[in-house]
N, CA, C and O of each residue as an XYZ file, in Angstrom:
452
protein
N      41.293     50.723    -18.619
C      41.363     52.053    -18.041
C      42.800     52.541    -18.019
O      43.424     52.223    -17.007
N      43.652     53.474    -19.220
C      44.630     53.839    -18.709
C      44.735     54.404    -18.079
O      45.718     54.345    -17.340
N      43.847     55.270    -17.959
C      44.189     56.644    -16.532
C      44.236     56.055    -15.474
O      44.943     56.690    -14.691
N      43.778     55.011    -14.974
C      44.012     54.497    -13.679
C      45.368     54.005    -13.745
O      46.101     54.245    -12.785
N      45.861     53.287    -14.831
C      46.735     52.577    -14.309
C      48.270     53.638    -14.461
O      49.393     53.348    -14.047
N      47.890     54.755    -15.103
C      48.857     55.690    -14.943
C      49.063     56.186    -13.671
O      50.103     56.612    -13.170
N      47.933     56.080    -13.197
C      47.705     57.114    -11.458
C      48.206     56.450    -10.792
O      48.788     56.959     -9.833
N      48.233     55.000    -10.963
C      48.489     53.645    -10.277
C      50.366     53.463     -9.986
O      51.101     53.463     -8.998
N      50.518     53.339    -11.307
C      52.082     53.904    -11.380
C      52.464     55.234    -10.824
O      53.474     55.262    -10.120
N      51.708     56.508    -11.068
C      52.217     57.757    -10.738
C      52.710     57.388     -9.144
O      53.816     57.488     -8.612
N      51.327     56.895     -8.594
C      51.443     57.087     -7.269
C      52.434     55.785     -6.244
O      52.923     56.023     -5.140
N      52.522     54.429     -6.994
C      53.502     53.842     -6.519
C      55.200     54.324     -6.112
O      55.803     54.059     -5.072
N      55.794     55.260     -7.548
C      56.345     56.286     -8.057
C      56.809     57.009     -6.654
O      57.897     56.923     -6.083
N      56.012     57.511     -6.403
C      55.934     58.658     -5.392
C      56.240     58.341     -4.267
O      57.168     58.852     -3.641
N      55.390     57.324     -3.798
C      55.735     56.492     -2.557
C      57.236     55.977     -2.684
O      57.575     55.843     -1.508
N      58.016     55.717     -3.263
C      59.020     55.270     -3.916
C      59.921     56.144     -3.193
O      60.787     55.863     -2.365
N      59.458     57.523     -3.779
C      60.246     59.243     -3.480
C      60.097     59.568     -1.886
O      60.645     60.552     -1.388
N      59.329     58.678     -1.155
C      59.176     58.446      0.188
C      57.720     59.318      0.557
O      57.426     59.628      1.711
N      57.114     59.555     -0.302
C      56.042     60.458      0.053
C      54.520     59.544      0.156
O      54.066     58.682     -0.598
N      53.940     60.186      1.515
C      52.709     59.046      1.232
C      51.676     59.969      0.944
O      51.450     61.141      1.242
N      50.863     58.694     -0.027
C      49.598     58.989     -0.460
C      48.664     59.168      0.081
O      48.238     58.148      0.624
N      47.682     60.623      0.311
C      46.835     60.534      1.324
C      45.596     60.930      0.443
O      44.832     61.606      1.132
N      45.147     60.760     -0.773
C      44.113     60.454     -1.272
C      43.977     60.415     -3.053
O      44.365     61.287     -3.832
N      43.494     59.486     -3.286
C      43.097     59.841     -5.172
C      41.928     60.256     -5.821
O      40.941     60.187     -5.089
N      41.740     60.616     -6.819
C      41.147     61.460     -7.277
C      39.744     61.832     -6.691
O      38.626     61.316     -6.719
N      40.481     63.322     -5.972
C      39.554     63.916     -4.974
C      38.733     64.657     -6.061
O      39.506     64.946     -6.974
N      37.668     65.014     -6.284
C      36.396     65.662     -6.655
C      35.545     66.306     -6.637
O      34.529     65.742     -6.230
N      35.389     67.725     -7.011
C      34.940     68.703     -6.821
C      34.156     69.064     -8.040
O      34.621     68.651     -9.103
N      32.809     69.911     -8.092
C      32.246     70.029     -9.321
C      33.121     71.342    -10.155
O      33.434     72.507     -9.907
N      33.283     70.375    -11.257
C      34.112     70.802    -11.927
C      35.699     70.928    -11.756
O      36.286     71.862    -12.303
N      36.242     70.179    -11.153
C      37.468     69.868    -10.871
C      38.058     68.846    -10.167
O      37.472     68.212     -9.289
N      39.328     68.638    -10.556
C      39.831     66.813     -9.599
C      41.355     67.156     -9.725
O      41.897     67.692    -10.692
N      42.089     66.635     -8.257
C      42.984     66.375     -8.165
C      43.186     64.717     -8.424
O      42.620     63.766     -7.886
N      44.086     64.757     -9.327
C      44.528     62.348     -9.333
C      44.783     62.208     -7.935
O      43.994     61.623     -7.192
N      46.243     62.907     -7.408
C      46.945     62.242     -5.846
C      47.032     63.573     -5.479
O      47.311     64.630     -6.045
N      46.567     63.056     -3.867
C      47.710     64.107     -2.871
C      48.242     63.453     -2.283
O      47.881     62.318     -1.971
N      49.198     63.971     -1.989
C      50.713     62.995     -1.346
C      50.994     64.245     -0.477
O      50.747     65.414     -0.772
N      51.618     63.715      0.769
C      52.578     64.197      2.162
C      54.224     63.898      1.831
O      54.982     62.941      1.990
N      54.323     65.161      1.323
C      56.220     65.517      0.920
C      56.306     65.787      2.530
O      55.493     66.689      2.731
N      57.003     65.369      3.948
C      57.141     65.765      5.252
C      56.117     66.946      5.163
O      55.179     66.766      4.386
N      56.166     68.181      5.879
C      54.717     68.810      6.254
C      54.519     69.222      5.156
O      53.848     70.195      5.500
N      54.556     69.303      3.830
C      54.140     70.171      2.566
C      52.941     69.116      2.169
O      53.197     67.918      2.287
N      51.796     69.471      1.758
C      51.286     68.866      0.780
C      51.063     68.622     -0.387
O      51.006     69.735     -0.910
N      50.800     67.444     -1.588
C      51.327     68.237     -2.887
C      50.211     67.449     -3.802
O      49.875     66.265     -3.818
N      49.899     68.266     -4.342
C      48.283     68.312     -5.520
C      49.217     67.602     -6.879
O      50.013     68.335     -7.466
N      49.088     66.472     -7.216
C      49.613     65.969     -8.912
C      48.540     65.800     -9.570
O      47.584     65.192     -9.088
N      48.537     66.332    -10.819
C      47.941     65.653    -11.599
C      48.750     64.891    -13.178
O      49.498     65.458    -13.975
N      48.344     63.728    -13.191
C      49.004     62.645    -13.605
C      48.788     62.768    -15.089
O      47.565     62.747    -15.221
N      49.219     62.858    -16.000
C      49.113     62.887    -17.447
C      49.991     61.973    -18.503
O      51.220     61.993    -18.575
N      49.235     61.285    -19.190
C      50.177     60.037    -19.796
C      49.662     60.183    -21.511
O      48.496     60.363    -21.864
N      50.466     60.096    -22.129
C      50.413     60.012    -23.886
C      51.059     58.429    -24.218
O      52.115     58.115    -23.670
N      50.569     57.749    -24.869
C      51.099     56.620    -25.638
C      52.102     56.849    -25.968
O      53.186     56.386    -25.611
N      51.629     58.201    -27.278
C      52.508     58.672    -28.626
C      52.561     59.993    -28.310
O      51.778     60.612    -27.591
N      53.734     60.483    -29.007
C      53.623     61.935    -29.316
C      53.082     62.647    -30.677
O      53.425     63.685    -31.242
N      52.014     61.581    -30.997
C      51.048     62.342    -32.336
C      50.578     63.554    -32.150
O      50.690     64.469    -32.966
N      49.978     63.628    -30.968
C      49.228     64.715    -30.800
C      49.797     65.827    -29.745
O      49.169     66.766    -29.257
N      50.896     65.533    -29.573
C      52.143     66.560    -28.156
C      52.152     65.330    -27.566
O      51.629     64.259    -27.876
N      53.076     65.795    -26.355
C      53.554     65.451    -25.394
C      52.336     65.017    -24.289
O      51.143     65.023    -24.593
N      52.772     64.700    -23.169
C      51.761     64.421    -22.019
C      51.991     65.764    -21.327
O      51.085     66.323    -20.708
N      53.063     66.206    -21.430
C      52.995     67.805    -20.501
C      52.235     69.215    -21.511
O      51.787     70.283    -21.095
N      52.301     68.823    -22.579
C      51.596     69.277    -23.716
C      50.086     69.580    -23.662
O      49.495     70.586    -24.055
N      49.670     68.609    -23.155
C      48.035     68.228    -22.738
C      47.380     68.948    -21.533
O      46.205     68.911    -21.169
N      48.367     69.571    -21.040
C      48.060     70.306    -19.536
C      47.613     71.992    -20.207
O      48.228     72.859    -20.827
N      46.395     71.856    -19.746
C      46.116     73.520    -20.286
C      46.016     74.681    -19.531
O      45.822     74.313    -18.372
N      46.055     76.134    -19.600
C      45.884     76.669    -18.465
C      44.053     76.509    -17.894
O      43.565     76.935    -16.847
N      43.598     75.999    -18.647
C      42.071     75.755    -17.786
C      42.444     74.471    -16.999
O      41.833     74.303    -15.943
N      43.079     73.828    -17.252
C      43.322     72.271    -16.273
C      43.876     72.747    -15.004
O      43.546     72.260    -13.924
N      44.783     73.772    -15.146
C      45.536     73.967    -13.709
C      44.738     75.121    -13.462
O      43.878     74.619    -12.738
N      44.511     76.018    -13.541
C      43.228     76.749    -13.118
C      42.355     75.715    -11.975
O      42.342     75.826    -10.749
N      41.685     74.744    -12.788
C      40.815     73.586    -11.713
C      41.374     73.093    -10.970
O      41.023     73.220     -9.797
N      42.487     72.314    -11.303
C      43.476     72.068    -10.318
C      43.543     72.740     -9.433
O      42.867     72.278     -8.514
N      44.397     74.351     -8.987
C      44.043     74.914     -8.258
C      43.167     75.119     -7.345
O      43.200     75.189     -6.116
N      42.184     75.224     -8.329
C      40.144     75.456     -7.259
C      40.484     74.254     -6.327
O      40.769     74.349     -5.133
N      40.404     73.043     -7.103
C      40.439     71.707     -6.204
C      41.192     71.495     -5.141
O      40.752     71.010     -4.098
N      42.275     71.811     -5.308
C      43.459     72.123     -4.595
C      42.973     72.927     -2.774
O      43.270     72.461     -1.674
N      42.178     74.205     -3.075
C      42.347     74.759     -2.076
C      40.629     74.485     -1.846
O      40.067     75.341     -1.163
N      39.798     73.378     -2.359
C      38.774     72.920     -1.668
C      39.278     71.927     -0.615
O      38.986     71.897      0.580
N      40.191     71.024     -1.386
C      40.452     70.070     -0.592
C      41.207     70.615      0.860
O      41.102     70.096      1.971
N      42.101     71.985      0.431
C      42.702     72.104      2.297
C      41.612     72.626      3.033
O      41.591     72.491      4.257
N      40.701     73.207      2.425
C      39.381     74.066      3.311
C      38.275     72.670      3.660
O      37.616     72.904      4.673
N      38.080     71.826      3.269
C      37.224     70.695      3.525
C      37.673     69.799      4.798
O      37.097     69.515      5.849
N      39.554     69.316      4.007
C      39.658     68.454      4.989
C      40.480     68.709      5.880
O      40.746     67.948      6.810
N      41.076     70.044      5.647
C      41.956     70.140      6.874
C      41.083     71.882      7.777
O      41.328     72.321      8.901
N      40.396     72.275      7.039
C      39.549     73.906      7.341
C      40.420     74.763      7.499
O      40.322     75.552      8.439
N      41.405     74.812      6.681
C      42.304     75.971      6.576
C      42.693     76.025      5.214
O      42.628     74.889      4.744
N      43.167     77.078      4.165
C      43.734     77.143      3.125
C      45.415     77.720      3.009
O      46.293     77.882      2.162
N      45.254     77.835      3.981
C      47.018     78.216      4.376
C      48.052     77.082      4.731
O      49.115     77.206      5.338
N      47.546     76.075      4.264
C      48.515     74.945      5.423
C      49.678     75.216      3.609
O      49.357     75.914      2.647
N      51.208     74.206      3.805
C      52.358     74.238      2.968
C      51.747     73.612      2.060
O      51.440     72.568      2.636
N      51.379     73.546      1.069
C      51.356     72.777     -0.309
C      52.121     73.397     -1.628
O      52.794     74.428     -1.601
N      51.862     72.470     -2.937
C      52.260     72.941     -3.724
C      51.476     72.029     -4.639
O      50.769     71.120     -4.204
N      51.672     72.385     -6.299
C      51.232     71.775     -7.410
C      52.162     71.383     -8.345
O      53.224     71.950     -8.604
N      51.763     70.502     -8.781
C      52.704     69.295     -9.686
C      52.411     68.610    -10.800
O      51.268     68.155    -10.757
N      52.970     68.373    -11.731
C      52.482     67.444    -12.659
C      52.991     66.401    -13.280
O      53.744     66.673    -14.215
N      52.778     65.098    -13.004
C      54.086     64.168    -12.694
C      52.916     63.526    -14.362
O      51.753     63.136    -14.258
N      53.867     63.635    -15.940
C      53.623     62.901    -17.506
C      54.434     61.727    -17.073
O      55.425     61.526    -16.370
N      53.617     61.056    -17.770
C      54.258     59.787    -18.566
C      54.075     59.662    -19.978
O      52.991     59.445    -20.519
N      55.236     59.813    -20.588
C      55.469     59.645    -21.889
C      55.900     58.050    -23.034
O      57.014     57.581    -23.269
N      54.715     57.641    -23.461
C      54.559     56.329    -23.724
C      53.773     55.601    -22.941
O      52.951     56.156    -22.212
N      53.924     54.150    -22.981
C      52.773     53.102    -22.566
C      52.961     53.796    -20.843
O      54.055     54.247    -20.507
N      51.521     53.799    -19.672
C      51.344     53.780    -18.423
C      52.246     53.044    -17.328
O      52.692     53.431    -16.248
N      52.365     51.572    -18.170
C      53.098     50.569    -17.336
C      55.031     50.789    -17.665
O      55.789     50.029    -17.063
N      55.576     51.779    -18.558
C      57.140     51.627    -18.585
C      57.335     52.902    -19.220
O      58.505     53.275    -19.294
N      56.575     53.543    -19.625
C      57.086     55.220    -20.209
C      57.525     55.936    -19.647
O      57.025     55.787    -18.532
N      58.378     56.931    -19.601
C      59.191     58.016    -19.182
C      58.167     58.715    -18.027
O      57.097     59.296    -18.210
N      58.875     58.449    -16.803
C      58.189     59.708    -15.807
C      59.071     60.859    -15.887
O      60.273     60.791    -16.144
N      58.280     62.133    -15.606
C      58.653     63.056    -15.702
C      58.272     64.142    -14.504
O      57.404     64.888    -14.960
N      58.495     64.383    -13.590
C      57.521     65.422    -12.470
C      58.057     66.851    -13.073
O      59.151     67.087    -13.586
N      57.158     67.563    -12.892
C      57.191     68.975    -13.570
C      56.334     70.101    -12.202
O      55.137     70.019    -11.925
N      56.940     70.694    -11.799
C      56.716     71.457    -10.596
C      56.049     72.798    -11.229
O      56.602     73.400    -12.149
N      54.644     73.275    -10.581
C      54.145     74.383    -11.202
C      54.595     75.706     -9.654
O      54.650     75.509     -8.441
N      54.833     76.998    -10.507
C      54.998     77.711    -10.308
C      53.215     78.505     -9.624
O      52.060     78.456    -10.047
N      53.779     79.060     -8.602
C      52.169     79.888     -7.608
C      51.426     78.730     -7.291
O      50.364     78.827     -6.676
């Protein structure tokens, strides 16, 4: 399973950056956040993207505007579910790894709105 073990790394990663993990891949029909993580009161939606190679693009390459579109949706199910508000601080993120899961280039890439 690479995607796990990318998420696995993403999110060790993070914790690292001092931020804790407060759930993985949350699930919604038709959409998923990998991690949410607690930046102090902000919350922050990643989704984790990893390429071996760059045959086919990049890992930030692979992110489409229909992916963050869902992202989004997911995003503001998850503050209306588990916290019943959609206003609380968050933001969206997209933390590639470029090459193998276990030692390739991290990269966090901060989305805009």
């Amino acid at each position: 399973m690479k995607g796990a073990d990318a998420e696995a790394r993403a999110a060790a990663w993070l914790a690292s950056l001092g931020r804790e993990v407060v759930a993985r891949n949350y699930r919604i029909p038709g959409g998923e956040i990998d991690l949410v993580s607690r930046d102090g009161d902000v919350l922050v939606f990643t989704e984790v993207r990893q390429r071996r190679s760059s045959h086919f693009g990049t890992a930030a390459e692979s992110v489409t505007p229909r992916k963050l579109a869902l992202m989004r949706r997911a995003a503001l199910a998850y503050l209306s579910r588990e916290h019943g508000r959609e206003d609380l601080p968050c933001r969206l993120e997209v933390l590639t790894i470029d090459g193998p899961a276990d030692r390739g280039t991290l990269t966090l890439l901060p989305l805009d709105g």
